[in-house]
N, C-alpha and C positions, 0 to 999 in steps of 0.2 A: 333432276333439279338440283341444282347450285346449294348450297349452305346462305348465299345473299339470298337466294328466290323464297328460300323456307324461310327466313327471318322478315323479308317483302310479303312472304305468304302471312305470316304472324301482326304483322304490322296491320296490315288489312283487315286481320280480323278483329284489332283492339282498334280499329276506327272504319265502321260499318260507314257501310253507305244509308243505315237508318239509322233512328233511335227509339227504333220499337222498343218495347218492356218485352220479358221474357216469354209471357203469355200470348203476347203479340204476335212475336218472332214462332212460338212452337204453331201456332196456329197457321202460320202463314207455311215452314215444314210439311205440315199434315195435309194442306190444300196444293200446294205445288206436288205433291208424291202422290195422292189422289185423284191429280189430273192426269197425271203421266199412265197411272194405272185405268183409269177408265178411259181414255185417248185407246191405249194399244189393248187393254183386254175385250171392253161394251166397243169399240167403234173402229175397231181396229185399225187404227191409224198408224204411220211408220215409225216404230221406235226417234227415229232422227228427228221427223215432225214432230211430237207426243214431247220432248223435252225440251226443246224450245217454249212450246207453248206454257211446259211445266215449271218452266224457270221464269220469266212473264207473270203467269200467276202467280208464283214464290214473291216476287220482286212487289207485284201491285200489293199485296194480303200485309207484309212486311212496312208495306207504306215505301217503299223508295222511288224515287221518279222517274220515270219509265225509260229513259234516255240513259241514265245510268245505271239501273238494269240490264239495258239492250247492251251497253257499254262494260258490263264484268261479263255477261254470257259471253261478248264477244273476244274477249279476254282468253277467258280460260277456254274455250273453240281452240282460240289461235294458240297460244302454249301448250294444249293437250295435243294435237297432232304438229305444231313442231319437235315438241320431245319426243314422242312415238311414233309418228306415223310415217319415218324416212326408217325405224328399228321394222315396223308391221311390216311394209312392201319389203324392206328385204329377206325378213322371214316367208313371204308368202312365196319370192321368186325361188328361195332354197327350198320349199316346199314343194315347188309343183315341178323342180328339175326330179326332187325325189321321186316323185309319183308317175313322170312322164318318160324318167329314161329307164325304168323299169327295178330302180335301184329298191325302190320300197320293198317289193315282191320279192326280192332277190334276198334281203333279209326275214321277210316273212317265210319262204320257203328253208332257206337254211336252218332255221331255229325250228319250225313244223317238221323238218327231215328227219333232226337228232332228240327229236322228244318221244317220250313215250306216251301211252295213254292217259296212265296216272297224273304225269308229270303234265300234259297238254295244257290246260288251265292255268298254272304257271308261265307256260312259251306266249300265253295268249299275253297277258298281265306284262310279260316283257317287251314283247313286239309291238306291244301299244305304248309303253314306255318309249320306246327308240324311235319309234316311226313320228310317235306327238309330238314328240320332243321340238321340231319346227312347224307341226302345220297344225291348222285351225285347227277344233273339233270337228265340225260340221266336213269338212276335208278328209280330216281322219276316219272318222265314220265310212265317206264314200271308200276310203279305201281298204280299209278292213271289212268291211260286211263282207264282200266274196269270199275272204278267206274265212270267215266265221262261219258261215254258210255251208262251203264245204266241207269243213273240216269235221263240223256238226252230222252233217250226211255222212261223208265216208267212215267216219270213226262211229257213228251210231250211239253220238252223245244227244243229252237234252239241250237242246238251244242254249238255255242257259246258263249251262253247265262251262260255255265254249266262249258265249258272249256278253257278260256279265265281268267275268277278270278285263274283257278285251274293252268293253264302254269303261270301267273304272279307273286303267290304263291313262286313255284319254284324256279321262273328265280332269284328274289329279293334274294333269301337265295342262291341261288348260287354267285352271282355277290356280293355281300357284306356282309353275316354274314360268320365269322370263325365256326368250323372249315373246309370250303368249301378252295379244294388247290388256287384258286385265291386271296382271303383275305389275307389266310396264309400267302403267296410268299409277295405279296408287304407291310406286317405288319414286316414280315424279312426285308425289304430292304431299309425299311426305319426308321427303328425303331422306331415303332409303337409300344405303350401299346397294350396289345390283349385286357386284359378287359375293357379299357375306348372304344376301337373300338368296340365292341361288344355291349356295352351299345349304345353311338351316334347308329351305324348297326340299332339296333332294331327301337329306335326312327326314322330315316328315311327310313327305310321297310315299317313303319305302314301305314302311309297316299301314300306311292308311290304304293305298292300292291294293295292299296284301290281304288286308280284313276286307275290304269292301270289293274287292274282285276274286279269288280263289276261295279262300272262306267263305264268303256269303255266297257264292254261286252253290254251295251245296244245297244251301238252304231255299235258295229262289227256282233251283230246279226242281225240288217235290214242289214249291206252292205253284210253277208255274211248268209244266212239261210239256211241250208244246216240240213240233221237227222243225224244220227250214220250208217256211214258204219257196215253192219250186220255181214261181214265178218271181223272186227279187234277186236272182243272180246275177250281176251287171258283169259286164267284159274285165278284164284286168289290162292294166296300160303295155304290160309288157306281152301281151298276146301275141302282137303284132310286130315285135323288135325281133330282128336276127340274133341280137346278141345283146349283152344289162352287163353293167357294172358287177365286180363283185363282194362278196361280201364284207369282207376288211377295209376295202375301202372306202366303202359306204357308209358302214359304221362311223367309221373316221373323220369322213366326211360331216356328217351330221352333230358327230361329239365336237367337230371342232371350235366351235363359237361359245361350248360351255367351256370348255378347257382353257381356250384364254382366259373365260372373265371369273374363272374359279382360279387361275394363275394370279391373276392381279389382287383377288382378294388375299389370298395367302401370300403376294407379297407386302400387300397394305397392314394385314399382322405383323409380320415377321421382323419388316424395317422401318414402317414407322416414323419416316420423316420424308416430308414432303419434298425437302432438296437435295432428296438421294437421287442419283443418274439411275441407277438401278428400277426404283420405286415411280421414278418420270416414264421411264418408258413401257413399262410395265401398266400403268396408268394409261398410256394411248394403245398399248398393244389390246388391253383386257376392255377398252371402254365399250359399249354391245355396239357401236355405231361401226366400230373399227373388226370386231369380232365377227358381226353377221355379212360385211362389205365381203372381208377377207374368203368364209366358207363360201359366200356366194360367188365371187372370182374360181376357186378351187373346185366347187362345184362343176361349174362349165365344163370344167377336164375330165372330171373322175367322176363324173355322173353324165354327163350331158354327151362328150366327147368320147368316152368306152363306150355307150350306148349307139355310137356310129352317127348321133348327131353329124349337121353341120352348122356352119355356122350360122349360116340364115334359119335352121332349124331353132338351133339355140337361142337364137334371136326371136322368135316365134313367140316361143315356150315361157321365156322372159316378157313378153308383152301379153301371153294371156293369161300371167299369175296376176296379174292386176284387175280385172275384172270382176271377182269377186271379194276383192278386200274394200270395194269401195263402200258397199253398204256399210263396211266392219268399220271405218274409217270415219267415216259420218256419223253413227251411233258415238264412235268414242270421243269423238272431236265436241257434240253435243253432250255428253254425257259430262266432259270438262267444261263447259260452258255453263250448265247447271252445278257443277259443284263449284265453279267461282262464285256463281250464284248466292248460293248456300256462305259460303265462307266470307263475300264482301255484305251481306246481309247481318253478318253479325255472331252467324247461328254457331258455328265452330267457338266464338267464344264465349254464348250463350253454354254449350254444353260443358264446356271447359270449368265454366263459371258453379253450374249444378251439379256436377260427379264429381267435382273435389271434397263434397262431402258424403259423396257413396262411399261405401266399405265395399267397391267391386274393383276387378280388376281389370287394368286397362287393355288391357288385352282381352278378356271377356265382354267389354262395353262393346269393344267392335266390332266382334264378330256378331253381337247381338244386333247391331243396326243394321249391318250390313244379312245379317238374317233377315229382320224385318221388308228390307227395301229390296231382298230377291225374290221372298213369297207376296210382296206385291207386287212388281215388277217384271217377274219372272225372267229377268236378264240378270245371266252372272257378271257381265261388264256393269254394264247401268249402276247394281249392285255394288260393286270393287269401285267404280269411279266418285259415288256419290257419298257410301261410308268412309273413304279415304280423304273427302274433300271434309267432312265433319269432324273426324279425328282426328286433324294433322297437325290445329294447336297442342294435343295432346302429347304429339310427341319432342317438342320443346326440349323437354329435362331426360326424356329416356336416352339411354346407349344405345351403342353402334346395333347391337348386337338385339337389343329390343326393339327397337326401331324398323331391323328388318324381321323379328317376329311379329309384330303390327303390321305388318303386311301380309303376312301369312294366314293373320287370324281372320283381318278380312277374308283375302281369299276363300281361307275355309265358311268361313259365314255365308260367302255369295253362291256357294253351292247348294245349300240347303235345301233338301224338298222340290223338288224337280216336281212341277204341275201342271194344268193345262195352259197355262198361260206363259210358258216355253217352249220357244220351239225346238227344240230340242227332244222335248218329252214326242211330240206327233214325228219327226223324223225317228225316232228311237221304235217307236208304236209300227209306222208304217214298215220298214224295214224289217223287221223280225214279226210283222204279221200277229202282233196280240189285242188283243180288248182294251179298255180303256182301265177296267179293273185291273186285268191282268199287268198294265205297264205300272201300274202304281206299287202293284207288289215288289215289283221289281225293280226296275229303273229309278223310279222316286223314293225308294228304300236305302236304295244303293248311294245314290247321291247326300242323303240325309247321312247315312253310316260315314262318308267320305267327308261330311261338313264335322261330323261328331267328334271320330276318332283325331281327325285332323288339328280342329280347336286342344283336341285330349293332350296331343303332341307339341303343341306349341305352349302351351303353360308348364307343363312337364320340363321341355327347353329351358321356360323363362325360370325357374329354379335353380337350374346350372352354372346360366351364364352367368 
């Protein structure tokens, strides 16, 4: 989002579409998030349906007239997936070239080759770093469990031991590095740098993956020892391939859309004026529109085309990464429809208005809401799109540089406590074959540890900068 859109964002909020009182307005909050949660958790209705309905009710409870209601959800819909949702599909078509011309495998096996036993748990925590790096969680999942699976059997570790670094991996690059659509959305919304977020992102991944995937697997494998269900080993993509990409430039492949848009950030330090030639181009080279185009053109070659693709294959491959980003699409697209909701309603500078006399910090208010609205919700998007659409008055007066740790803090917030109203939590459950108990030791632990340490890191940050 533009510096005009954040200040249009601001503007909106200092002239609601009501003129509830503040009681009014929190009431009206507590009954749109209430519906949203008992829509998808009692009645299980489609996350996409459920917020619709939840911004509607936001809107009537608020007192605003239903036509200009329908008129901000339809707003922020349409601004939510034009800023994201041309960044998602081309994240998902680099994603499933990864996974389809056998390039994934190709680095999971490389790093499983040169690791030792000790060290394994570490290889897992990386290879889920690299591999998430572009593809959904739920993506990622399908494609590491095989390897966690086996790895667990032939090396004669405890499940957890193997797949606890390998879920923590993930969850981390989901919940806070771009171009994952949660980051995106609230880096929209609040006008957020993408590259200085990307950069902070990494540095607080590293030590929170590390505590909540290799450390804490020690600990989740006594509470939880359990082998490899025999029956969830699915195919691996490269089974079937004569020949995969290889390692180096897979890697490369995949780093290369961070590397741009971590170039442009450290040129936006360094030179620091906008009518630099240097700083212009640099600015379209690193923008993620031009970053993720680019990997994905490059892709085709060194992933699509080493794999013996052709082109009609590649052509394929690219039309069925689409197919499941649509749900993903519509959640987010709804999810900004509800936080225009939120923010033309007033509420963003209802809150604005009430925490300038907390003694909390802003960066802790949001991870706190954004807490709140994931253990109701149980969607880390939902979560990220709806605390982001609440806080973004708030970031007004902060720097560059907090600005994109208000991003992060959500993030970390929207992870919290993985429960049964995630799905996430029943793919996790099913897959590794545990109890219901058994997954909450675990997984729901692990996720909590990742939202903890996470927030621990991002305040730590805001001291520095």
């Amino acid at each position: 989002m533009t510096h005009l859109s954040v200040e249009m964002l601001a503007a909106d909020a200092t002239a609601p579409i009501t003129s509830a009182g503040h009681a009014q307005l929190g009431i009206a909050v507590v009954a749109g998030i209430a519906a949203i949660v008992l829509l998808i958790t009692k009645f299980k209705v489609h996350a996409f349906l459920s917020l619709i309905i939840g911004s509607l009710v936001l809107g009537a409870v608020a007192g605003a007239p239903l036509d200009k209601a329908i008129a901000s959800f339809s707003t922020g819909l349409g601004e939510t997936v034009a800023g994201t949702g041309v960044l998602i599909a081309l994240g998902a078509i680099l994603g499933r070239l990864l996974a389809d011309s056998g390039g994934a495998d190709e680095i999971v096996d490389t790093i499983l080759a040169k690791a030792s036993k000790r060290s394994m748990p570490w290889a897992m925590v990386l290879i889920a770093g690299v591999v998430g790096l572009p593809i959904f969680f739920e993506v990622g999942i399908v494609l590491l469990i095989p390897v966690v699976l086996l790895v667990a059997k032939r090396g004669n570790f405890s499940l957890m031991r193997i797949g606890i670094p390998a879920l923590a991996g993930l969850s981390v690059m989901h919940g806070l590095i771009p171009p994952h659509p949660g980051p995106l959305v609230a880096i929209d919304a609040v006008g957020a740098n993408l590259g200085i977020t990307l950069a902070l992102g990494v540095v607080v991944a590293i030590p929170t993956a590390i505590i909540a995937g290799p450390v804490f697997s020690r600990y989740a494998a006594r509470w939880v020892d359990i082998r490899p269900p025999e029956n969830m080993v699915p195919e691996r993509a490269s089974d079937d391939l004569e020949k995969r990409p290889g390692f180096g430039i897979t890697v490369a492949t995949v780093l290369l859309p961070v590397v741009m848009m971590l170039a442009k950030a450290l040129v936006d330090v360094v030179v620091d004026d906008p009518k630099d030639t240097v700083q212009r181009v640099f600015d379209v080279v690193g923008s993620p529109l031009i970053a993720l185009l680019t990997a994905v053109i490059v892709a085709m070659f060194t992933l699509g085309r080493a794999a013996g693709f052709s082109k009609g294959r590649i052509a394929t491959t690219v039309e069925k990464s689409f197919g499941p980003i649509a749900g993903v699409l519509l959640i987010v697209g709804a999810g900004g429809g509800f936080k225009q909701t939120l923010v033309d309603a007033g509420v963003g500078q209802m809150i604005l208005e009430i925490s300038k006399d907390w003694n909390i910090s802003t960066l802790l208010l949001a991870w706190l809401i954004a807490v709140v609205i994931r253990l109701a919700t149980g969607s880390a998007t939902v979560a990220t799109i709806s605390a982001a659409g609440l806080v973004a008055p708030l970031a007004a007066d902060m720097s560059t540089t907090h600005v994109a740790l208000l991003v992060l803090a959500i993030g970390c917030g929207s992870l919290f406590f993985s429960h049964v109203n995630d799905a996430g939590f029943w793919l996790v459950k099913e897959y590794f074959g545990m109890s219901v108990g058994q997954t909450f030791k675990t997984w729901s632990i692990m996720e909590t540890l990742i939202s903890v340490v996470g927030i621990i890191c991002v305040l730590l940050l805001s001291l520095v900068l």
